[in-house]
N, C-alpha and C positions, 0 to 999 in steps of 0.2 A: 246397841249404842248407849253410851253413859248418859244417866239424865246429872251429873254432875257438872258446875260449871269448869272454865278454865281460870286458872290462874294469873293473873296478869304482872308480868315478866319483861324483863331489859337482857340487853345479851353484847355484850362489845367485844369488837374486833379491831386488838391494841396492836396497832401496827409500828415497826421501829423504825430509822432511816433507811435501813436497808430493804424494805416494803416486806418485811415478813411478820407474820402476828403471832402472839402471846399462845402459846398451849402451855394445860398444864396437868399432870396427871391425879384423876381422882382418887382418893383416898382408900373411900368405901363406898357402898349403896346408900342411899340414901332414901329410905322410903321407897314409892315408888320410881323413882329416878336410879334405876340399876345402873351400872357396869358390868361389861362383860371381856373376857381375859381378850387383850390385845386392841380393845378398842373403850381405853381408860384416858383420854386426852380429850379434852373440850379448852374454850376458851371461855374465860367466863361471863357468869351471867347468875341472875337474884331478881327478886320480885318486885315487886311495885309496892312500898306502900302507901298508905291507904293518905289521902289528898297530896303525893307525890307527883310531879310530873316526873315522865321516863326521861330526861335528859338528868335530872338531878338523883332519880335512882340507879341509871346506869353510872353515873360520877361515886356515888356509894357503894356501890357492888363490886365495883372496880378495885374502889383502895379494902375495901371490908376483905375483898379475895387476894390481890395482892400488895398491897399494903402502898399502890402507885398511883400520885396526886399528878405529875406533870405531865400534865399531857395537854394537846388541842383537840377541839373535838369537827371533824371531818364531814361530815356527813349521818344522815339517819334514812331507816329504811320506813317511812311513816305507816308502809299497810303493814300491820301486823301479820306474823304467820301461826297457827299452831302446831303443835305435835302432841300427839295422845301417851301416856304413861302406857306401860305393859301391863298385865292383869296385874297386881299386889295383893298379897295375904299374909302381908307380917307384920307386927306388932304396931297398934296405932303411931299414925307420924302425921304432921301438921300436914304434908302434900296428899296425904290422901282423900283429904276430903275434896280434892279437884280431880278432872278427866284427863289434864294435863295442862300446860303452858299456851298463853294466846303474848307472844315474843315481838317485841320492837328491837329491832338492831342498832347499832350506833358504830363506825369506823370512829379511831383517834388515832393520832398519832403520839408516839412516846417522847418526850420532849429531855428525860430524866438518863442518869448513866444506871448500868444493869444493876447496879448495888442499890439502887431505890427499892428493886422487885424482890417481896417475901411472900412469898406462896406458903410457907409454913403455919405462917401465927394467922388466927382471925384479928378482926381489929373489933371496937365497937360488941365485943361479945360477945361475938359469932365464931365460931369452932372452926379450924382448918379444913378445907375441904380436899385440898392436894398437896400432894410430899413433894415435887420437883415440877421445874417449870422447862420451856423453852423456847427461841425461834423459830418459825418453821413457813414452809411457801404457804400462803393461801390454800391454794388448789390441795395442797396435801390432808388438809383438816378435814373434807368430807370424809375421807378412808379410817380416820383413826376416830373418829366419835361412834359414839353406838350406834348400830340401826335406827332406831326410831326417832333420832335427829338427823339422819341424813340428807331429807330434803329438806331442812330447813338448814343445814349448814349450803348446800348444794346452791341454793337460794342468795343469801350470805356472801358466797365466793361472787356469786355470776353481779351482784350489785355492787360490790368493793371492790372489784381489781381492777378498777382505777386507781385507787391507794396501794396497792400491791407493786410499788416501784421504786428507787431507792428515792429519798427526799432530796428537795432542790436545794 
């Protein structure tokens, strides 16, 4: 067991009119935060900083990842979850100095038309983390993220698909 702390972390679940949410394919590994082939799509998600509340970091993570301000925001999942990183042994990186992610959720809804969404460019600094994006059901996002997120996407679905409908 790690005597490392976790991380603390925002994760959103940007749902469109049609009740389906935002995936988008990761780039590379990142530290301890692998990819592995066929299970490169998350939704995303960034950290907390430091005297941040999690509503106004997941509102930055959001557009910092894809470049998307319109939105409302839906609901939150207030108990946090974690998930453990995999062992790592390459080359120093800011996440490894944690045991993994302790993740507050957030549902929105997308209020903006697709041309607002750039998964490409970081915004604010921060380096592209995925090359293409897309719509996809709820329920599908547990099968295509990596293992070691699975229960917390699992998690995720079973509190949102309420939101998982098309909008009134």
């Amino acid at each position: 067991m790690s005597t490392l702390p976790y991380r603390h972390n925002v994760g959103i679940a940007l749902f469109n009119r049609e009740g389906h949410v935002l995936i988008a394919r990761r780039l590379r590994d990142d530290g301890p935060e692998t990819i592995a082939p066929g299970y490169e799509w998350q939704m995303p998600q960034g950290g907390i900083d430091p005297h941040e509340d999690s509503q106004t970091a997941a509102l930055r993570e959001l557009w910092e990842e894809t470049s998307v301000r319109s939105v409302d925001v839906l609901g939150c999942m207030r108990l946090a979850m974690t998930y453990d990183f995999p062992p790592y042994d390459g080359p120093p990186h800011k996440l490894a100095a944690f045991s993994g992610q302790r993740q507050i959720w957030y549902a929105m809804r997308f209020l903006g038309d697709d041309g607002e969404i750039d998964v490409t460019i970081g915004q604010n600094g921060e380096e592209a983390e995925f090359d293409i994006w897309r719509w996809a059901p709820l329920d599908e996002t547990v099968d295509l993220v990596v293992p070691f997120k699975r229960s917390i996407y699992a998690a995720v679905r079973d509190a949102f698909v309420c939101f998982a409908h098309p909008a009134a």
